[in-house]
BALUMRO-856962 format. One record per residue: residue number from 1; x, y, z of N, C-alpha, C in turn; residue in one letter. Coordinates in pm, whole numbers. Each point is the difference from the previous one (the first is absolute). Layout:
! BALUMRO-856962
{lose NUM; {X; Y; Z}; {X; Y; Z}; {X; Y; Z}; A},
...
This chain:
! BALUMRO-856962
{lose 1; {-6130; -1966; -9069}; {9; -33; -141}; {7; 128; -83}; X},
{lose 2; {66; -14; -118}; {4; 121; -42}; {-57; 15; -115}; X},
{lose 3; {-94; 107; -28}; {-106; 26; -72}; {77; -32; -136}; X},
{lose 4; {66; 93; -23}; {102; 33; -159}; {149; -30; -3}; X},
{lose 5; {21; -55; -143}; {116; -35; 1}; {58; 68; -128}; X},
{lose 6; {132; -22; -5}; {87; 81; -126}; {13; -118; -99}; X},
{lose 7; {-57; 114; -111}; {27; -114; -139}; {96; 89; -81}; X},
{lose 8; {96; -90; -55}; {165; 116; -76}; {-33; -77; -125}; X},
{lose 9; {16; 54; -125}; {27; -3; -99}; {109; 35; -85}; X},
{lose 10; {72; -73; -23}; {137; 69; -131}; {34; -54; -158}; X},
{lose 11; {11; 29; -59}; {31; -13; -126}; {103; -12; -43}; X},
{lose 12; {69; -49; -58}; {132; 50; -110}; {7; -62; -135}; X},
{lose 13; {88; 23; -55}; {8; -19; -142}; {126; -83; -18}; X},
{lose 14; {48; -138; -14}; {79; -86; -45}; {116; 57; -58}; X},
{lose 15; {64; -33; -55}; {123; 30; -88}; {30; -96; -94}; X},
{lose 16; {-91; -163; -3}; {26; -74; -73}; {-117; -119; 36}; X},
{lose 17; {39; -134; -104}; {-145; -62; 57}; {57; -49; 103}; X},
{lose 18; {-117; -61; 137}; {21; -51; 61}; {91; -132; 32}; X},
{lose 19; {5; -93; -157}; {52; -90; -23}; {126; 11; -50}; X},
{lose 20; {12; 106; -7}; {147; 63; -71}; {135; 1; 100}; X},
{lose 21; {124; 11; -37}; {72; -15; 84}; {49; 119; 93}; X},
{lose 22; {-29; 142; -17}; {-5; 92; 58}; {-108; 4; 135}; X},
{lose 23; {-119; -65; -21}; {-72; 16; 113}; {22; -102; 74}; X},
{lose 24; {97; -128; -40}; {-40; -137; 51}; {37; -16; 179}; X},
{lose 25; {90; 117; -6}; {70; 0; 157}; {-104; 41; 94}; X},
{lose 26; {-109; 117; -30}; {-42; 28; 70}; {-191; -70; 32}; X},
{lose 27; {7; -121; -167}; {-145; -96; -7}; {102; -118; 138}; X},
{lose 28; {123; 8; 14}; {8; -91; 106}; {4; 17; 140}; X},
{lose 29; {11; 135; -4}; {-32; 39; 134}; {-122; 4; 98}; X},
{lose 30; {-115; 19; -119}; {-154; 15; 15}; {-42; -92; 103}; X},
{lose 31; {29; -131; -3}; {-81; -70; 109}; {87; 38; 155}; X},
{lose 32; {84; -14; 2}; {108; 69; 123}; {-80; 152; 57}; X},
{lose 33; {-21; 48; -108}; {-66; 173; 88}; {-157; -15; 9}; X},
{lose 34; {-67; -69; -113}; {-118; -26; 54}; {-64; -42; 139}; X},
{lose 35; {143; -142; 30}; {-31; -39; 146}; {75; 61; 78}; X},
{lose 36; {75; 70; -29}; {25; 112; 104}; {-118; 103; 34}; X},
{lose 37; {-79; 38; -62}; {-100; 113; -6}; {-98; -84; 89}; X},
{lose 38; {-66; -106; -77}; {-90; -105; 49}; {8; -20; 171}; X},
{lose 39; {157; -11; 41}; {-10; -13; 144}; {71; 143; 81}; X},
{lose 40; {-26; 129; -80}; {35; 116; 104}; {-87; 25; 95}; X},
{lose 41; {13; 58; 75}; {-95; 84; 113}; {-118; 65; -87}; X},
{lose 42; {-59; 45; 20}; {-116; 32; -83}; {-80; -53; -120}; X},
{lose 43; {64; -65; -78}; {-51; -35; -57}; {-120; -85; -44}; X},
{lose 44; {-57; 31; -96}; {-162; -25; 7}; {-40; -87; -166}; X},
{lose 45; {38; 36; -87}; {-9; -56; -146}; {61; 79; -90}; X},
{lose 46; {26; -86; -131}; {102; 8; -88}; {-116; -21; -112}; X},
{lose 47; {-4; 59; -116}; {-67; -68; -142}; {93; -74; -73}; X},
{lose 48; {-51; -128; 2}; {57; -36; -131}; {-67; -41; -121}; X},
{lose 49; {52; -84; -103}; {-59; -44; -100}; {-73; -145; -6}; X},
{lose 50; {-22; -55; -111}; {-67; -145; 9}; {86; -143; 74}; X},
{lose 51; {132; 47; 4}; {115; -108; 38}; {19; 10; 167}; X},
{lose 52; {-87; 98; 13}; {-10; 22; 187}; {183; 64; 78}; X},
{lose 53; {106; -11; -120}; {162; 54; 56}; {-55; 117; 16}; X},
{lose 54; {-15; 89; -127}; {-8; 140; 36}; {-75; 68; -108}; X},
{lose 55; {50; 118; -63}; {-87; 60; -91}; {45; 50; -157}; X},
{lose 56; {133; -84; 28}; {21; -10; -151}; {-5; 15; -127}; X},
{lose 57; {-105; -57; 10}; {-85; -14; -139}; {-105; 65; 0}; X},
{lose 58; {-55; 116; 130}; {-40; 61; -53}; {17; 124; -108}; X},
{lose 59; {-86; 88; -57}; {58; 121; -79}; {-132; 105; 65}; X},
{lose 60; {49; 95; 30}; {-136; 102; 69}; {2; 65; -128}; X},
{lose 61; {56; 36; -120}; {15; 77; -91}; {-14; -118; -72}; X},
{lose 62; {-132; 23; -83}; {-7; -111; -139}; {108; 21; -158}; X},
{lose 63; {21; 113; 32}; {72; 101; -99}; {166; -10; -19}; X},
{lose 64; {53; -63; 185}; {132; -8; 0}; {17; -145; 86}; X},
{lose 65; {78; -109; -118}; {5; -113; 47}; {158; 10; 107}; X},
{lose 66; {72; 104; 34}; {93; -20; 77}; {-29; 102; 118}; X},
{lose 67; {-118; 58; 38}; {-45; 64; 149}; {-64; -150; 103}; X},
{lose 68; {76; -30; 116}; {-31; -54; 93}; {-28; 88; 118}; X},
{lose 69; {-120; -115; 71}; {-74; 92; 114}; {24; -100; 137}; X},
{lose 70; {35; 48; 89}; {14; -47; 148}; {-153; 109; 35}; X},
{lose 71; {-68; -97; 115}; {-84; 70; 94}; {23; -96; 60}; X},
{lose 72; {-14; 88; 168}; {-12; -85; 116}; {-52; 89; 95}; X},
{lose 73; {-96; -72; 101}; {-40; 78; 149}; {55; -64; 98}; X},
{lose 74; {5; 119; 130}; {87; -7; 65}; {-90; 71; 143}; X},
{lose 75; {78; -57; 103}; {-90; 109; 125}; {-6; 124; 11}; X},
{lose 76; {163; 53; -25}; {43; 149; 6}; {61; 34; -136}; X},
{lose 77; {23; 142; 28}; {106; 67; -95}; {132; -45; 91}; X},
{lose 78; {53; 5; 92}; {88; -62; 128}; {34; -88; -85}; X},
{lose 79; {-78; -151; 12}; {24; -127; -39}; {74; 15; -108}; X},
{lose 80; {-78; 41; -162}; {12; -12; -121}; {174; 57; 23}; X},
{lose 81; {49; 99; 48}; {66; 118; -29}; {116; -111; 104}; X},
{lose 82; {-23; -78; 104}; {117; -50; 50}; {68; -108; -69}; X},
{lose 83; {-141; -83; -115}; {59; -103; -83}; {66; 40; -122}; X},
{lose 84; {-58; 109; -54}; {77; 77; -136}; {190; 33; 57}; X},
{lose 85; {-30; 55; 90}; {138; 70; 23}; {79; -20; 127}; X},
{lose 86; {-51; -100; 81}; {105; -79; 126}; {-20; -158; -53}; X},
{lose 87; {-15; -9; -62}; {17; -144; -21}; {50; -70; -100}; X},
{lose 88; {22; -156; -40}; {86; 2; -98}; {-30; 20; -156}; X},
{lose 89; {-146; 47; 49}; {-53; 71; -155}; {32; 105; -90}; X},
{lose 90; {93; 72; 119}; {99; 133; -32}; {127; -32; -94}; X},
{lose 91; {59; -191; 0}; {108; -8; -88}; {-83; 11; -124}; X},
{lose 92; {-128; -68; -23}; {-24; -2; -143}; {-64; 116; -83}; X},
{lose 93; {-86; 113; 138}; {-14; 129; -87}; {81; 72; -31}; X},
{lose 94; {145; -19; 54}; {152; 81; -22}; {23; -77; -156}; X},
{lose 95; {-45; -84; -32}; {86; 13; -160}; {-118; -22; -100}; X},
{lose 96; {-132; 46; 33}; {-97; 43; -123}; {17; 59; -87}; X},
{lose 97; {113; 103; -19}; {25; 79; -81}; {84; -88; -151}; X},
{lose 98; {28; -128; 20}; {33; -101; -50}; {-131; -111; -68}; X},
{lose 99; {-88; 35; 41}; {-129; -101; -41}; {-131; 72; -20}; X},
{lose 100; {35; 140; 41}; {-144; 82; -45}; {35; 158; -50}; X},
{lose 101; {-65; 13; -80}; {23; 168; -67}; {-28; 59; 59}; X},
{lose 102; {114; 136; 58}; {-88; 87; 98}; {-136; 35; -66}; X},
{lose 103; {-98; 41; 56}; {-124; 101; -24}; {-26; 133; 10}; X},
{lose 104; {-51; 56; -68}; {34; 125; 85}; {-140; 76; 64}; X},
{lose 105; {-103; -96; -22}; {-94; 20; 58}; {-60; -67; 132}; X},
{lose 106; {-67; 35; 75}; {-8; -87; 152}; {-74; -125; -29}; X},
{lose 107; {121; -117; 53}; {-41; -148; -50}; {-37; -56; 108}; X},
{lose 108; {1; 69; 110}; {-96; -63; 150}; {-107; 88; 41}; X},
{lose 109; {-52; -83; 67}; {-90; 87; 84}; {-49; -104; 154}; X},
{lose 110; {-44; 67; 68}; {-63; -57; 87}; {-134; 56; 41}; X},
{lose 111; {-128; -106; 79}; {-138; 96; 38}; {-27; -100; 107}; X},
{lose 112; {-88; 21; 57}; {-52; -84; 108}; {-158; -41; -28}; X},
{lose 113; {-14; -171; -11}; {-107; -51; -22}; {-94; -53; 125}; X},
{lose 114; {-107; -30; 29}; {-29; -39; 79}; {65; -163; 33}; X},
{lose 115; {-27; -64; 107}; {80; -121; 60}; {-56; -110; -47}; X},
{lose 116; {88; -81; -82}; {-89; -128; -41}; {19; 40; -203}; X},
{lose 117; {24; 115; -7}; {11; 76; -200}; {111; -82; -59}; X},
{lose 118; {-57; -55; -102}; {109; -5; -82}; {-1; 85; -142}; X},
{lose 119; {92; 91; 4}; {-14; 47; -119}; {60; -60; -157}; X},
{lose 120; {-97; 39; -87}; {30; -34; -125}; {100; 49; -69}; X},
{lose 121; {52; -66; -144}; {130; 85; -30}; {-106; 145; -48}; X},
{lose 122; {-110; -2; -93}; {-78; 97; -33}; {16; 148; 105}; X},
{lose 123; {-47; -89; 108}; {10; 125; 148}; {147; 55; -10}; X},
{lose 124; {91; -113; 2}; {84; 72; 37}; {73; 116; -85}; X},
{lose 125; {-18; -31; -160}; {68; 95; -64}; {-129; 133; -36}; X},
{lose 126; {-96; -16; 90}; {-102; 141; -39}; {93; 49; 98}; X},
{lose 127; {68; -56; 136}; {40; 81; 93}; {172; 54; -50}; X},
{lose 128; {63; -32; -79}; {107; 20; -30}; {-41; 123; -81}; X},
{lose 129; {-97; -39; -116}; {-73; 162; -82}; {-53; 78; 68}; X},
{lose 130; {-54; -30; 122}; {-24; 139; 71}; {88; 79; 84}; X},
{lose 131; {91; -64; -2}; {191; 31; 91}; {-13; 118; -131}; X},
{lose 132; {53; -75; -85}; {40; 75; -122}; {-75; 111; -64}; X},
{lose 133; {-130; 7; 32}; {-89; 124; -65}; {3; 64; 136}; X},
{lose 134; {-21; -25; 92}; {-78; 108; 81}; {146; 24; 149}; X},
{lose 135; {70; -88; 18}; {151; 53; 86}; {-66; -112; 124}; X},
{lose 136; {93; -31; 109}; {-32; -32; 127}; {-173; 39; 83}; X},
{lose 137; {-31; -128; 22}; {-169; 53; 78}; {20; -111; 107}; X},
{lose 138; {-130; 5; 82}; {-33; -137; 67}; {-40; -113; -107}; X},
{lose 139; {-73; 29; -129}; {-14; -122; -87}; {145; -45; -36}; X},
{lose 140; {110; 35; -40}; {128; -16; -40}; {92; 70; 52}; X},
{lose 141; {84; -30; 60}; {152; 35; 28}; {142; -45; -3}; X},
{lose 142; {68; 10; 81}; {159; -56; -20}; {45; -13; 111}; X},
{lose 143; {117; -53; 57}; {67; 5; 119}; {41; 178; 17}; X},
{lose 144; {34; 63; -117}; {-6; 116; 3}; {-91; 103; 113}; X},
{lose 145; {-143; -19; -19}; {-82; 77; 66}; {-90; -112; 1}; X},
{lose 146; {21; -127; 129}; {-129; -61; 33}; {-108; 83; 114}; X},
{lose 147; {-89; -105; -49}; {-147; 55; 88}; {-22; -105; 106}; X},
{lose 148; {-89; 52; 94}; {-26; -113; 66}; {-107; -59; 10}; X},
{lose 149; {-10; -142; 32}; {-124; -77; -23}; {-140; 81; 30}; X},
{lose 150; {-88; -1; -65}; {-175; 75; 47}; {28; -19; 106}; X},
{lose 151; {-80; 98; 73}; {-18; -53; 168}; {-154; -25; -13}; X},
{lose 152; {-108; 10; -109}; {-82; -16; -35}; {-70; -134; -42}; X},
{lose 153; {-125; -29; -8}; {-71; -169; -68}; {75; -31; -111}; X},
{lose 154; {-8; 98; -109}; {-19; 9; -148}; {118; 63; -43}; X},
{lose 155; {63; -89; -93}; {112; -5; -64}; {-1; 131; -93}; X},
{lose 156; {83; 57; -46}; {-4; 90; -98}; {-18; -55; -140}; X},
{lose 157; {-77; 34; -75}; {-33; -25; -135}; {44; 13; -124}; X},
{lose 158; {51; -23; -105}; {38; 64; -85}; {-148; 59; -87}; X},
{lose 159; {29; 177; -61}; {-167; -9; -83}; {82; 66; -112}; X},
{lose 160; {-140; 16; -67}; {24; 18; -129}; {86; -61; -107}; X},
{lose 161; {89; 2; -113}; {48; -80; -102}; {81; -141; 52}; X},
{lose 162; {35; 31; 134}; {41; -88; 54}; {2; -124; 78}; X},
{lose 163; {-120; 20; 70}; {-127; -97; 98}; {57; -115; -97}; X},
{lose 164; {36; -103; 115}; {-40; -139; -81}; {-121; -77; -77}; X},
């Protein structure tokens, strides 16, 4: 059994409302990649909102009603990284640039929670601000420079301004 698992977090920023006709192609795709994700190899959980589809309606930013948040855990960085980019999840991140504003700050991250975690959206965007203040660690990283799971009991922590 495996002690720790990968929890990914990403963000982006809309281009229009959800209900609008610019995003509507890709609000119909949502249940199609959800259950694509839902039944990959690794996969472990998805957050969603009160409607149990997905996460929609959430806002991790009270400040910006058009930032949407995906989190999901997963067994590996392997797993996560074969459903993003060998699978048919790769047609719909190829035309984001159509439904989300680039960023130019790091809108993912990934960390490893202990087995059984679900993280909060709260957790997850302290871990996106600590991408962004402090660069790549074992608390936060990227497919860029991943880490590998503790080989340790105890999960890595976030401290100071950031700790959940």
């Amino acid at each position: 059994m495996t002690t720790f698992q990968l929890a990914q977090v990403n963000v982006g920023r809309i281009v229009g409302p959800l209900d609008g006709p610019v995003l509507a192609d890709f609000v119909a795709q949502l249940p199609e990649i959800n259950a694509l994700a839902d039944n990959a190899d690794g996969f472990i959980w998805r957050l969603v909102d009160d409607d149990g589809a997905d996460s929609t309606s959430l806002r991790p930013d009270g400040h910006d009603d058009m930032l949407l948040i995906n989190c999901s855990v997963w067994e590996s960085v392997e797993a996560l990284k074969e459903f993003i980019y060998r699978s048919d999840h790769l047609r719909l991140l190829s035309r984001r640039r159509e439904w989300f504003e680039r960023m130019s700050e790091h809108h993912q991250a990934m960390w490893w929670v202990p087995a059984g975690h679900r993280p909060t959206v709260t957790e997850a965007m302290d871990r996106i601000a600590l991408l962004r203040e402090h660069g790549e660690s074992a608390e936060a990283f990227t497919f860029r420079t991943p880490h590998p799971a503790p080989s340790h009991r105890k999960a890595p922590q976030i401290s100071g301004p950031h700790a959940p």
